[in-house]
N, C-alpha and C positions, 0 to 999 in steps of 0.2 A: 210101585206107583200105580202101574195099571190095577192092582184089585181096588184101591183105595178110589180111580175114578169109577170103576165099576159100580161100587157102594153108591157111590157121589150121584149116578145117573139114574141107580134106581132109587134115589129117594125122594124125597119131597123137598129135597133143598137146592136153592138155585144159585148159592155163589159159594164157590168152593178157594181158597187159598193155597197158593203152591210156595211157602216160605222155604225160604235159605238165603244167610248173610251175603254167599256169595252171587254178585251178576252172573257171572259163565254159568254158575249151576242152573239158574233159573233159566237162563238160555237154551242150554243144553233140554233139560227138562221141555221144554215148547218147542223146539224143534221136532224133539222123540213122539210129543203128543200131534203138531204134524203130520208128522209122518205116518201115524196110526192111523188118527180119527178123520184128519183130512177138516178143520173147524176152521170158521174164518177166524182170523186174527187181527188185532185191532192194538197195532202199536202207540200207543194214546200220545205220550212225548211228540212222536214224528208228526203224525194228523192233527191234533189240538194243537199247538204250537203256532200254526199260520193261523186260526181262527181268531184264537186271542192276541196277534200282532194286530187282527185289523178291528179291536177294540180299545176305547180307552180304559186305561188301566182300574176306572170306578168300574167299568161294566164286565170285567173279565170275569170276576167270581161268578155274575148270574149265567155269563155265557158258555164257560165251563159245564154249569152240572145241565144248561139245556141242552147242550153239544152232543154231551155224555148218553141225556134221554133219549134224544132224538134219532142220535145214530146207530147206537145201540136198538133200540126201537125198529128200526131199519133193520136188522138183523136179528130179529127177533124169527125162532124160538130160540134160536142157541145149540146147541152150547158154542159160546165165542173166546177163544184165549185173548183174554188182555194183557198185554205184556207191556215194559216201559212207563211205568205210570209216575216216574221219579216227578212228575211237570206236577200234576195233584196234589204233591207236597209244599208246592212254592207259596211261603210263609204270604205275600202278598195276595193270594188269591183265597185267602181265607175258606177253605174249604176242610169239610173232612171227610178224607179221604176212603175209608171205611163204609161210612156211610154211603157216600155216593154209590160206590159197588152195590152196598147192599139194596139201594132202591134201585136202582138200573137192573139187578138180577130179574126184580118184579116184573121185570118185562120179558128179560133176554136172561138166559141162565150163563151164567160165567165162569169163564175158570180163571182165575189171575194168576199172574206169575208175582210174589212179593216179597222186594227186597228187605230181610230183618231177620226177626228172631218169634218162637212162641213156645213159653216154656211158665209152668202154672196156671195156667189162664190168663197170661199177659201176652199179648198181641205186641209187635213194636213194630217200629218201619227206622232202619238204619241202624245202627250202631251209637250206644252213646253221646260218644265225642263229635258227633255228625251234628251239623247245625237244624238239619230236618227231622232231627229223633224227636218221635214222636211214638205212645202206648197208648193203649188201649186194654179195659179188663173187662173179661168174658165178653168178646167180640163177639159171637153169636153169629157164626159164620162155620162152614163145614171147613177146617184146616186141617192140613197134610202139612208135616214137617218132613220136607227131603233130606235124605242124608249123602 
């Protein structure tokens, strides 16, 4: 994992993907990068959550991805582990998810932790039979598949 961020930090790209199906993995995985790099962390679920309680549910999509700008923003240059992004997916806030990362990178360089799968050039978030399964083809994003 460590060469793969190494690569990641010299290059010219600013959002990098830390996929595996499983939560503990990604956990573990951001922990270990803690522990190294010492990068702030920005568990999006926990902090976004009360932002969007105090909007009505028309105004959460836009508030979301300014939430996303502006904080991030604030922690700009980066690199920032994002972790917990499962709230991004909520079919009601009309967002995607992907996206967002990628324009948020343009500020603040990222490194996500993402619950799914990336195999051919398909991106996914979840597992199939998940009501949030959701793909994506040639994401256009620097991706590490953990093992």
């Amino acid at each position: 994992m460590h060469n793969t961020i190494t690569d990641f930090l010299r290059t010219s790209h600013t959002c990098l993907l830390l996929v595996h199906p499983a939560v503990s993995r990604l956990e573990d995985a951001a922990n270990e990068l803690l522990s190294v790099y010492d990068w702030p962390r920005l568990s999006v679920g926990r902090e976004l959550s009360p932002v969007l309680l105090s909007e009505t549910p028309q105004r959460r999509s836009r508030a979301a991805r300014q939430w996303m700008k502006t904080h991030l923003g604030e922690m700009s240059p980066g690199p920032v582990l994002c972790t917990n992004i499962y709230l991004l997916f909520e079919p009601t806030l009309k967002l995607d998810p992907l996206r967002l990362m990628r324009d948020a990178s343009r500020v603040t360089r990222l490194v996500v932790t993402w619950p799914g799968s990336y195999m051919d050039d398909v991106l996914a978030y979840a597992v199939p039979d998940h009501s949030h399964y959701r793909i994506w083809r040639k994401p256009e994003v620097f991706i590490m598949v953990l093992e």
